[in-house]
C-alpha positions as CSV (number, residue, x, y, z in Angstrom):
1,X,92.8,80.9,71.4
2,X,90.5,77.9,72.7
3,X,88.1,76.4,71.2
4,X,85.0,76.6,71.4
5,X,85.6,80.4,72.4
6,X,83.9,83.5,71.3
7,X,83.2,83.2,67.9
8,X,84.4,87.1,67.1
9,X,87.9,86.3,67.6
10,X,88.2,83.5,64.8
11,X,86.3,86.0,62.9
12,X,88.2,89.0,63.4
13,X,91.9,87.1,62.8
14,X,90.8,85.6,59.3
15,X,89.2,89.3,58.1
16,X,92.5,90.6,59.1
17,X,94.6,87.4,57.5
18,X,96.1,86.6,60.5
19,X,96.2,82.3,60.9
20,X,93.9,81.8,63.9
21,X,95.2,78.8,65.8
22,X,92.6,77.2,68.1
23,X,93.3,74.9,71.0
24,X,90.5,72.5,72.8
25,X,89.4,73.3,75.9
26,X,90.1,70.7,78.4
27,X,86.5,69.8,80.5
28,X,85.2,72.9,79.2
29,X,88.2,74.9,80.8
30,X,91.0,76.6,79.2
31,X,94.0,74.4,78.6
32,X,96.5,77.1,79.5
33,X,99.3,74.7,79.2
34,X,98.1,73.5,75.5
35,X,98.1,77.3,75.2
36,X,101.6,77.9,75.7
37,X,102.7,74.8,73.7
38,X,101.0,76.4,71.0
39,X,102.8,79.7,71.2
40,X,105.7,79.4,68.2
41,X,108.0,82.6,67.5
42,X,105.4,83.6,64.0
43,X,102.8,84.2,67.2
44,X,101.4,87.5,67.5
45,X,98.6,87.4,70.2
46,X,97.2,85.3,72.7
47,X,93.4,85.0,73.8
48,X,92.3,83.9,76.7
49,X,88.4,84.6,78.0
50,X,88.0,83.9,81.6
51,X,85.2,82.9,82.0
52,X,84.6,81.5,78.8
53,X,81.9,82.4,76.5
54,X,80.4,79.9,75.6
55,X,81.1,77.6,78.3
56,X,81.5,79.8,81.5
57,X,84.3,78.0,83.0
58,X,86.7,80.2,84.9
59,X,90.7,80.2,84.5
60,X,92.4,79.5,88.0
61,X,94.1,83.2,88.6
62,X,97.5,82.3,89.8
63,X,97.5,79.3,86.6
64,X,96.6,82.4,84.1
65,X,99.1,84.7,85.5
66,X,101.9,82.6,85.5
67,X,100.7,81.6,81.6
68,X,100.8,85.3,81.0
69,X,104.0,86.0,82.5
70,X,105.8,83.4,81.0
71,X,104.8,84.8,77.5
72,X,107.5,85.6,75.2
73,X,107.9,89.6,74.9
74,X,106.5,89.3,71.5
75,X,103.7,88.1,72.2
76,X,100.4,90.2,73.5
77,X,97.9,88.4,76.0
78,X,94.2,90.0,75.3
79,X,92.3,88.3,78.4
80,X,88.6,88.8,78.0
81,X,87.0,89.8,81.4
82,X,83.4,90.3,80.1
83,X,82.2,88.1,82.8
84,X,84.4,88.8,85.2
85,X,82.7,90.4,87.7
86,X,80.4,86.9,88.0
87,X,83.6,85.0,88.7
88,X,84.4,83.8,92.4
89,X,88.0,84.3,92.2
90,X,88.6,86.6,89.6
91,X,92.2,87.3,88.2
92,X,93.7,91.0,88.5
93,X,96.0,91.8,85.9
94,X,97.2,95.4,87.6
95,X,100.4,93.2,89.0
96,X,101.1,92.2,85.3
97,X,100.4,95.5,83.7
98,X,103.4,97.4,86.2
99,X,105.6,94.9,85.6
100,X,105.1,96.2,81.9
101,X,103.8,92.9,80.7
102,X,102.1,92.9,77.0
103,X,98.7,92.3,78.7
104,X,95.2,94.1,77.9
105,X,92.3,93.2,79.8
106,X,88.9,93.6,77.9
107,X,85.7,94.7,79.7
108,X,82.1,95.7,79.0
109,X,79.2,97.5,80.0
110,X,76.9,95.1,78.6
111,X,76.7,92.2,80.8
112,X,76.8,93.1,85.0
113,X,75.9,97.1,84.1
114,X,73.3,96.2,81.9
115,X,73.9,98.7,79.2
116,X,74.1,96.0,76.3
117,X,71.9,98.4,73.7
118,X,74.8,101.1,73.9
119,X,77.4,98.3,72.5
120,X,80.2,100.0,74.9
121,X,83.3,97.8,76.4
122,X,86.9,99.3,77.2
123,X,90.3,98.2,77.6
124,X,93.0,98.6,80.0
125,X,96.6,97.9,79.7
126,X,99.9,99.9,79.7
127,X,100.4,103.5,78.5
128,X,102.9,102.1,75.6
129,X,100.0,99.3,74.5
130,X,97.6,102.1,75.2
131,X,99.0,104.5,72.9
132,X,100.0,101.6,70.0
133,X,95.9,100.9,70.1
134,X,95.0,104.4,69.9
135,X,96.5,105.0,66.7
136,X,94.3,101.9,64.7
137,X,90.8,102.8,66.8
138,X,88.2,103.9,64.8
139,X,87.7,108.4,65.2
140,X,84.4,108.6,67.0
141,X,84.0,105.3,68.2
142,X,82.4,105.9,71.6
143,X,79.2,108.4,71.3
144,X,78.7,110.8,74.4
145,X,75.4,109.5,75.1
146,X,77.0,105.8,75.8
147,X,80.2,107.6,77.5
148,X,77.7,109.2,80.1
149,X,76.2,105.9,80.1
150,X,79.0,104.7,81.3
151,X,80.6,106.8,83.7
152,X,77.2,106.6,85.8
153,X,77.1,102.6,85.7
154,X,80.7,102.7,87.1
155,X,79.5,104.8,90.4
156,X,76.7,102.6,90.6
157,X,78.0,99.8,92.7
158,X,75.0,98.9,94.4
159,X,73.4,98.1,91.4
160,X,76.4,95.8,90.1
161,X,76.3,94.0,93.8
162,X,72.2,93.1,93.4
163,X,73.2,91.9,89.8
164,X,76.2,89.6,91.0
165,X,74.0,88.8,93.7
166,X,70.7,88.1,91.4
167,X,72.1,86.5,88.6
168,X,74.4,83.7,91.1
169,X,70.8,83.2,92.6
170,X,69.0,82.3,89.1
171,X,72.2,80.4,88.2
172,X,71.9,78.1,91.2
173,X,67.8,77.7,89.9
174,X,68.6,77.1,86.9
175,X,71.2,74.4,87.5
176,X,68.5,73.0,89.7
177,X,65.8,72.8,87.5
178,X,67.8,71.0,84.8
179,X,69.2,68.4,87.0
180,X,65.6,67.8,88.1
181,X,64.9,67.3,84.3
182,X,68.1,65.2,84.2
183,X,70.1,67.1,81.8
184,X,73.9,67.5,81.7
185,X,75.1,71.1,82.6
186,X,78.3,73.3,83.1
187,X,78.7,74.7,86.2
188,X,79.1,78.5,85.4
189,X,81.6,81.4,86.4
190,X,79.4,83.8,84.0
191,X,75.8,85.1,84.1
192,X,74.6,81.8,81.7
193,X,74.3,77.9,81.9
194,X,75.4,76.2,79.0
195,X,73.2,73.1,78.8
196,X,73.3,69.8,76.8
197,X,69.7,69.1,75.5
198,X,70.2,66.7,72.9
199,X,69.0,68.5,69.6
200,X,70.2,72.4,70.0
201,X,68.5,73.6,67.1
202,X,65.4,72.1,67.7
203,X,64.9,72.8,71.1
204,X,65.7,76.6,70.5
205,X,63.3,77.1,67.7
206,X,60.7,74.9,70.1
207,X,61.3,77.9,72.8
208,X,61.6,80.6,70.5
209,X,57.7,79.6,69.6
210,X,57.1,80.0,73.2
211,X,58.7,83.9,73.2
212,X,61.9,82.2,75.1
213,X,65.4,83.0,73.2
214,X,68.2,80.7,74.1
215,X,71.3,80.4,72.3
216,X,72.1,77.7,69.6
217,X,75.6,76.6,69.7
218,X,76.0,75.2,66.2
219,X,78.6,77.4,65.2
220,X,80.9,76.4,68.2
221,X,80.5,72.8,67.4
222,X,78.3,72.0,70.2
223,X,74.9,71.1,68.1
224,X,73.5,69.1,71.7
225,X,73.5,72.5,73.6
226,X,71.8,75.7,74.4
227,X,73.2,78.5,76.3
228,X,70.9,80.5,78.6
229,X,71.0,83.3,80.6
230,X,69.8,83.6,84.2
231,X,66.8,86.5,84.0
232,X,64.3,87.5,86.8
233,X,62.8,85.0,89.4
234,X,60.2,84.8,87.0
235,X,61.9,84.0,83.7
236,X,64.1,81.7,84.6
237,X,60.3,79.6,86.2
238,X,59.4,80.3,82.5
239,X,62.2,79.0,80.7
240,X,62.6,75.5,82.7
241,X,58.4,74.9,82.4
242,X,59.0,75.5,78.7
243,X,61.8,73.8,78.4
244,X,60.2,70.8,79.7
245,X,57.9,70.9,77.8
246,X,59.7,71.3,74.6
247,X,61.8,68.2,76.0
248,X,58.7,66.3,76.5
């Protein structure tokens, strides 16, 4: 896996005592070359998140599908496409999948379908990885509310557009409003801005004061940035007047 990435993942591989082995990013981006490298016969499974949380950088599709496909056949790629649907150029992994690649793809419902509170994601790969995942789930691990939940959002397309739509808007403001306040940035694939603002910690307690949540990022090793997420017309004003003033 990269690092900084997700946090879970590291998390998940040590609890399970598996030997996580992390790989830098290269200019915030996934080195999916340094990837490979990495790969030695005693590897299991492969994590790529595209785009990246916390950075929001975006994989180039044809890089990640070659990456995948020149996997070795004991090896499982588990691409994370929660903020896929933000992405210009998203991959598609159906190709992969019938050529009966060891791919899954990773979803959720909690970022462009705005059903977060239900804590609901899925997975889609072959029948065969299907099947080997069904036998280690957890029995009841969807509830029926947050399965009706979901099979509405997925009809509701319009309301996924207007959140692409919305959210690419407020990313553009807010990348606006933090050059004006001549901060360093990442441009974003995702539905957040990952911004350097010198003292992380201080600057999120400093908004948190203000009723404004941001995201620390001392536990990925980036203690100079916050990451934020584009909100309403509205919030995003709010967050780059207070953050200006916590600056100040």
């Amino acid at each position: 896996m990269g690092v900084p990435e997700f946090v879970v993942y590291r998390m998940v591989t040590l609890l399970f005592g598996a030997k996580p082995v992390e790989v830098p990013l290269a200019s915030f981006r996934n080195d999916l070359r340094a990837l490979a490298r990495a790969v030695t016969p005693r590897t299991r499974i492969a994590v790529v998140s595209s785009p990246n949380n916390p950075t929001g950088t975006a994989s180039d599709p044809d890089e990640l599908l070659a990456f995948i496909r020149a996997l070795p056949p004991t090896v499982v790629c588990v691409v994370d496409e929660a903020y896929t649907h933000f992405a210009d150029r998203p991959p598609d992994l159906r190709p992969l999948i019938a050529e009966g690649r060891n791919v899954i793809g990773l979803r959720t419902f909690s970022k462009v379908y705005g059903l977060a509170s239900l804590r609901l994601g899925y997975g889609y790969a072959s029948a065969e990885l299907a099947a080997l995942l069904d036998r280690v789930r957890q029995p009841f691990n969807v509830n029926a509310i947050a399965q009706a939940a979901a099979a509405a959002a997925l009809d509701d397309r319009e309301f996924a557009r207007l959140c692409v739509e919305r959210t690419r808007s407020g990313l553009r403001r807010l990348e606006a409003g933090c050059a004006a306040l001549g901060l360093e940035f990442v441009p974003s694939q995702a539905n957040f801005l990952l911004v350097r603002v010198g003292d992380g910690a201080r600057i999120f307690d400093a908004l948190l004061h203000k009723g404004v949540i941001v995201r620390p990022l001392q536990t990925y090793d980036l203690p100079e940035w916050i990451r934020v997420t584009a909100g309403t017309a509205e919030q995003n004003e709010r967050f780059l007047r207070e953050l200006a003033a916590a600056l100040g």
